[in-house]
Biotite code that builds the C-alpha atoms (Angstrom):
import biotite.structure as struc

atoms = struc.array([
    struc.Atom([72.626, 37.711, 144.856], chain_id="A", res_id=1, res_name="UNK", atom_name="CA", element="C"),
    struc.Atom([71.331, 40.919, 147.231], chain_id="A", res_id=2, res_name="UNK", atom_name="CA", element="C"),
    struc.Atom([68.547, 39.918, 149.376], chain_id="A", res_id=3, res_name="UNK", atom_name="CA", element="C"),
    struc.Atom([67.804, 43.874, 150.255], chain_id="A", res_id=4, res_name="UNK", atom_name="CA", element="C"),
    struc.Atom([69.686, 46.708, 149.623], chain_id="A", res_id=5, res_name="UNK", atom_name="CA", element="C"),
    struc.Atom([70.693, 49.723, 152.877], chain_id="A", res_id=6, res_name="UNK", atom_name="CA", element="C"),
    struc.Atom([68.581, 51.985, 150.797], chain_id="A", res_id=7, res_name="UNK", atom_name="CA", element="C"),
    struc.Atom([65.359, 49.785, 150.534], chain_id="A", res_id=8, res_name="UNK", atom_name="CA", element="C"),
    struc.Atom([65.791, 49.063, 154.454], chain_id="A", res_id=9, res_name="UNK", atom_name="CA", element="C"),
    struc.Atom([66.017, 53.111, 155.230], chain_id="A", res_id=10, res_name="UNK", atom_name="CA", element="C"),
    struc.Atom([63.172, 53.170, 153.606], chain_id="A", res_id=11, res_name="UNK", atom_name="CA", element="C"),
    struc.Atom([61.017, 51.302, 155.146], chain_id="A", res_id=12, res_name="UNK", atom_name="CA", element="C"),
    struc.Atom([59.264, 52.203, 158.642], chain_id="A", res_id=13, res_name="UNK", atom_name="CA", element="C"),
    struc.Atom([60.486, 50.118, 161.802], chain_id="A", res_id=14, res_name="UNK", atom_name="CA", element="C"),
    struc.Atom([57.106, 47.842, 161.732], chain_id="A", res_id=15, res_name="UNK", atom_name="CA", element="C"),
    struc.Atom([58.510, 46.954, 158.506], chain_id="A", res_id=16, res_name="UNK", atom_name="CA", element="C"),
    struc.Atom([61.872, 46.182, 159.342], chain_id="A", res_id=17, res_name="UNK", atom_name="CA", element="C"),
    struc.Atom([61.198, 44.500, 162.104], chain_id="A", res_id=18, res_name="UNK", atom_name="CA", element="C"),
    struc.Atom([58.636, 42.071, 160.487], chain_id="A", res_id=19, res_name="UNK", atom_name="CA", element="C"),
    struc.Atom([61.686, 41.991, 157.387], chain_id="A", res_id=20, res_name="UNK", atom_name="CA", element="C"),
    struc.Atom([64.370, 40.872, 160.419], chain_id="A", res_id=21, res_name="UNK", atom_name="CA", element="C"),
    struc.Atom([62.023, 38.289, 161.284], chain_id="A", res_id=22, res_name="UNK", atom_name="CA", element="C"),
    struc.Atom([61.523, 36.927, 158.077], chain_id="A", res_id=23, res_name="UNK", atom_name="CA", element="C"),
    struc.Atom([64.767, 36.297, 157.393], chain_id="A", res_id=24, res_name="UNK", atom_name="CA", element="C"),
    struc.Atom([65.955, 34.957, 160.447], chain_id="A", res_id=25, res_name="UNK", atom_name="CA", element="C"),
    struc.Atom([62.586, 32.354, 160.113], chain_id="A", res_id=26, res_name="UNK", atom_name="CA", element="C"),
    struc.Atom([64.303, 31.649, 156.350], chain_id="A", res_id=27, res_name="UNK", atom_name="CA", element="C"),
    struc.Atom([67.902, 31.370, 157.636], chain_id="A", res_id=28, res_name="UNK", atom_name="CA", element="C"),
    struc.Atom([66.438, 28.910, 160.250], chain_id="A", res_id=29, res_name="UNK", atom_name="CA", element="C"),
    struc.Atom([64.290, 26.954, 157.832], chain_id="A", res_id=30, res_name="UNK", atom_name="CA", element="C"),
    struc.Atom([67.796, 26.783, 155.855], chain_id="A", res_id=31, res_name="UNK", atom_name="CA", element="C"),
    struc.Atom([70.250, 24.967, 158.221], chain_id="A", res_id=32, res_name="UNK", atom_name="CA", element="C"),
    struc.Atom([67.261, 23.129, 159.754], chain_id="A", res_id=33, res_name="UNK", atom_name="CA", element="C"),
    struc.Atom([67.041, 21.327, 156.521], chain_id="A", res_id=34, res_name="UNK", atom_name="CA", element="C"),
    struc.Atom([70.993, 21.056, 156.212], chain_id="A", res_id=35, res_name="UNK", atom_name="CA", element="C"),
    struc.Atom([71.048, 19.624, 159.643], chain_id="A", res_id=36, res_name="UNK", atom_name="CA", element="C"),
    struc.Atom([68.732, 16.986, 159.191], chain_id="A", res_id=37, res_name="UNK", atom_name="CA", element="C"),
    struc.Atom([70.817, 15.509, 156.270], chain_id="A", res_id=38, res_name="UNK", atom_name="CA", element="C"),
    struc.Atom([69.127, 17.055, 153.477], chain_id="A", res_id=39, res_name="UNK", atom_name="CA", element="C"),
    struc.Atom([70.718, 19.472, 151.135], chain_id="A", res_id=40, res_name="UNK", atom_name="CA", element="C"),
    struc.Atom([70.198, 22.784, 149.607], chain_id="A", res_id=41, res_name="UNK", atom_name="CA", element="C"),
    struc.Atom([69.942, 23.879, 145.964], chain_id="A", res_id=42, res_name="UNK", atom_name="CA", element="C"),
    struc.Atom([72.256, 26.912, 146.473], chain_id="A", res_id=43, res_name="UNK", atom_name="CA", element="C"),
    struc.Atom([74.700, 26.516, 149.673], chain_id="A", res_id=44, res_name="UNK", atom_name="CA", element="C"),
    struc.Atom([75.575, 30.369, 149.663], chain_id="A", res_id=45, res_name="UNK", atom_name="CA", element="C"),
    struc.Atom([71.991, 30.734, 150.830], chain_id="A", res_id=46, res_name="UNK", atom_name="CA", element="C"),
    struc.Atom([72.911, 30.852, 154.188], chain_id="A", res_id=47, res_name="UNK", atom_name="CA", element="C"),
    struc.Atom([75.669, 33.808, 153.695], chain_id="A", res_id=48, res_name="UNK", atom_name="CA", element="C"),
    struc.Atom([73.568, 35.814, 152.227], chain_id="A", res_id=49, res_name="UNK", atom_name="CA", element="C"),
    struc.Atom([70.280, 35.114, 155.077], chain_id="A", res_id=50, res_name="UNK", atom_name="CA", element="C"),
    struc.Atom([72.805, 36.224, 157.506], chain_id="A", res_id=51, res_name="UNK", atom_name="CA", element="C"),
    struc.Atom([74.014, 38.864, 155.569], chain_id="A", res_id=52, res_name="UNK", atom_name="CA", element="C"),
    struc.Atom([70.606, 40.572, 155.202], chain_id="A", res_id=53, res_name="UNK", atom_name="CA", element="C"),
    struc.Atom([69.943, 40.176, 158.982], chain_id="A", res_id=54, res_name="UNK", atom_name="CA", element="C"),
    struc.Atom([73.209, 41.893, 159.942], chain_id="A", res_id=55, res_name="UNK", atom_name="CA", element="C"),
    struc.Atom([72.185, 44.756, 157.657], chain_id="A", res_id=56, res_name="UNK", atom_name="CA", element="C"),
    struc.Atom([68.689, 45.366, 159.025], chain_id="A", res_id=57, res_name="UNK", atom_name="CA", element="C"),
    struc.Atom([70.607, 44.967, 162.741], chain_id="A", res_id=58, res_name="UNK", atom_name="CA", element="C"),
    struc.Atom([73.296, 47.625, 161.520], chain_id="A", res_id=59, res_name="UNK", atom_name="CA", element="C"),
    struc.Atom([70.654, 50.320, 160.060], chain_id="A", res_id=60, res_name="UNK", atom_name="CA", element="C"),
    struc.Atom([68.214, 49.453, 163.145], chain_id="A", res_id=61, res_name="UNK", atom_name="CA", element="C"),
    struc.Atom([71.067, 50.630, 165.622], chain_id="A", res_id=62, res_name="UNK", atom_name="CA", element="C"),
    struc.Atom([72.115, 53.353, 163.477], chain_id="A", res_id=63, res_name="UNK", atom_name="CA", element="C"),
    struc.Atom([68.453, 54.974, 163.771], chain_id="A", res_id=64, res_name="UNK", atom_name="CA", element="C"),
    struc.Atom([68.435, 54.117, 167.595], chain_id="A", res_id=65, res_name="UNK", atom_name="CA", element="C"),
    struc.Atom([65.495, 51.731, 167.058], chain_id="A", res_id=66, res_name="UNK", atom_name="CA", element="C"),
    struc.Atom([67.155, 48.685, 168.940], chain_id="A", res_id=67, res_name="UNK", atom_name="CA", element="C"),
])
């Protein structure tokens, strides 16, 4: 399961990327939240794949000097 590919995140403009980093750092929260409070999650790799997707916006951002 890809959340977002390099190639989709180069080609998006760093408003979008930014508001795409935020996103999924609001999901990955929303994620263990709901773990931490005792409940459970359908699909446990969930959280991988959140962080993942945030550490490949992070990577392109500081390859185009954006950060």
């Amino acid at each position: 399961m890809v959340l977002i590919r390099p190639s989709e995140i180069r080609k998006m403009n760093k408003e979008q990327r930014i508001r795409k980093l935020e996103e999924f750092k609001q999901k990955l929260f929303n994620v263990k939240s709901e773990l931490a409070s005792g409940g459970s999650i359908q699909n446990p790799s969930q959280i991988q794949e959140y962080k993942k997707a945030i550490a490949k916006i992070l990577s392109i951002m500081t390859e185009l000097d954006e950060i």
